[in-house]
N, C-alpha and C positions, 0 to 999 in steps of 0.2 A: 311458623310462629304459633305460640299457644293463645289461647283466650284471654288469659293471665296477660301472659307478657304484652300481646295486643292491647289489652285495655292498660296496662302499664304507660306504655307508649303513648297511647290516646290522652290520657290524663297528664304526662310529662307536654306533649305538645300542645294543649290547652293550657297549661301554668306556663310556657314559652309563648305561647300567642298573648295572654294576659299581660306578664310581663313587656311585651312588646309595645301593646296596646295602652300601659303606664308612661311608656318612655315615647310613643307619639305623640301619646298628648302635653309631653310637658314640651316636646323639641315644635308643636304646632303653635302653642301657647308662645312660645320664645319667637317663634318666625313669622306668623300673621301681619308684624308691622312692618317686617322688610318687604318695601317695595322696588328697590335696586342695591345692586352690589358694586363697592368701589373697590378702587385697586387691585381691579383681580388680571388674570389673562385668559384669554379668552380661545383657544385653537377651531381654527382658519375651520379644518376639514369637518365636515357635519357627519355625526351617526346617524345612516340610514337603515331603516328595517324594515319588515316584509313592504319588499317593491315601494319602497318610499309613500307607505300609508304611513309610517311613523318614524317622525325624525327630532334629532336633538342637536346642540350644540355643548359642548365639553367647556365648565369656566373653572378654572385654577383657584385655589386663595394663597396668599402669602404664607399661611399657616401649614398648606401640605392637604389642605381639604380640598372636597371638587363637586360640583354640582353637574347636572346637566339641567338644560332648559330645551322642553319641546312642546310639538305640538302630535294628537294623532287623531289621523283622520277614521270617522266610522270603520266599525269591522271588531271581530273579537282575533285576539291579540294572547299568548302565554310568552312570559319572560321569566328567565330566570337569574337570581342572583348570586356575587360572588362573595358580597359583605351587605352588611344588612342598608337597607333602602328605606326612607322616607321618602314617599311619593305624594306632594303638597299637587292637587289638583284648582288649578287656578281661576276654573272657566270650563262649562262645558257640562256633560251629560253621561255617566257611564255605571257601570256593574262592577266588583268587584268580588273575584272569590281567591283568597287567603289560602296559603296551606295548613290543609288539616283539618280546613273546614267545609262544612254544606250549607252553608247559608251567604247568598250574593250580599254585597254590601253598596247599597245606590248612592252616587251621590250626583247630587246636581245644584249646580255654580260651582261653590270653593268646598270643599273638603281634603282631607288625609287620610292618609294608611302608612303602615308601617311593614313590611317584608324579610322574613328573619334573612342571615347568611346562606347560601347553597340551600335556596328553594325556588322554588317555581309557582306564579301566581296568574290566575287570569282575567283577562280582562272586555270585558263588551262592549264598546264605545259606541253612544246614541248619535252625536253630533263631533264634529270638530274640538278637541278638547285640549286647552294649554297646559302644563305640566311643569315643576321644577323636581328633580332628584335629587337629593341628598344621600350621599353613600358616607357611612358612620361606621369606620373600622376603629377597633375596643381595644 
């Protein structure tokens, strides 16, 4: 790839990170007052990942949306996504690094991030940290 098109690239995935970074905070703005979810379903079988440091539960909505809800335990952690993710951090202590980007992003108690589609993001968990995901396919 050329220098050009590199820095092309660079600059298209910072105006996609940006734009990402717009639509967190309006979907964190909207969800900070949900404290529970009604009428939803909940499935029995729990996602487990690396050797059950990090696990979730799968909740349904009547609308065709789906959250997970988890916890994970210390340890640095990379996932990758299929559609893009809202990852509302609920509790807890950890790093964040973005694709695309070199700079961690800390947060401790409650914060968010946002996760484009078909990327990979990492993560370094200080303490035990609770989680809900929201997967927002467009």
């Amino acid at each position: 790839m050329s220098n050009t098109n590199a820095s092309v690239e660079a600059q298209m995935q910072a105006q996609r990170i940006a734009q990402s970074d717009e639509h967190s905070q309006q979907l964190q703005s909207n969800l900070q007052s949900v404290v529970q979810f009604e009428q939803v379903t909940v499935v029995k079988a729990a996602n487990i990942y690396f050797d059950g440091k990090v696990t979730s539960r799968t909740v349904l909505f009547g609308d065709g949306t789906k959250k997970t809800l988890g916890i994970m335990m210390p340890g640095e952690y990379e996932f990758g996504t299929d559609v893009e993710e809202l990852m509302e951090i609920t509790s807890g202590r950890l790093d964040v690094l973005l694709p695309g980007s070199d700079e961690w992003i800390h947060i401790d108690g409650t914060g968010a991030f946002t996760v484009p589609a078909h990327a990979s993001f990492k993560l370094v968990v200080h303490v035990v940290t609770d989680y809900c995901c929201s997967y927002i396919v467009k």
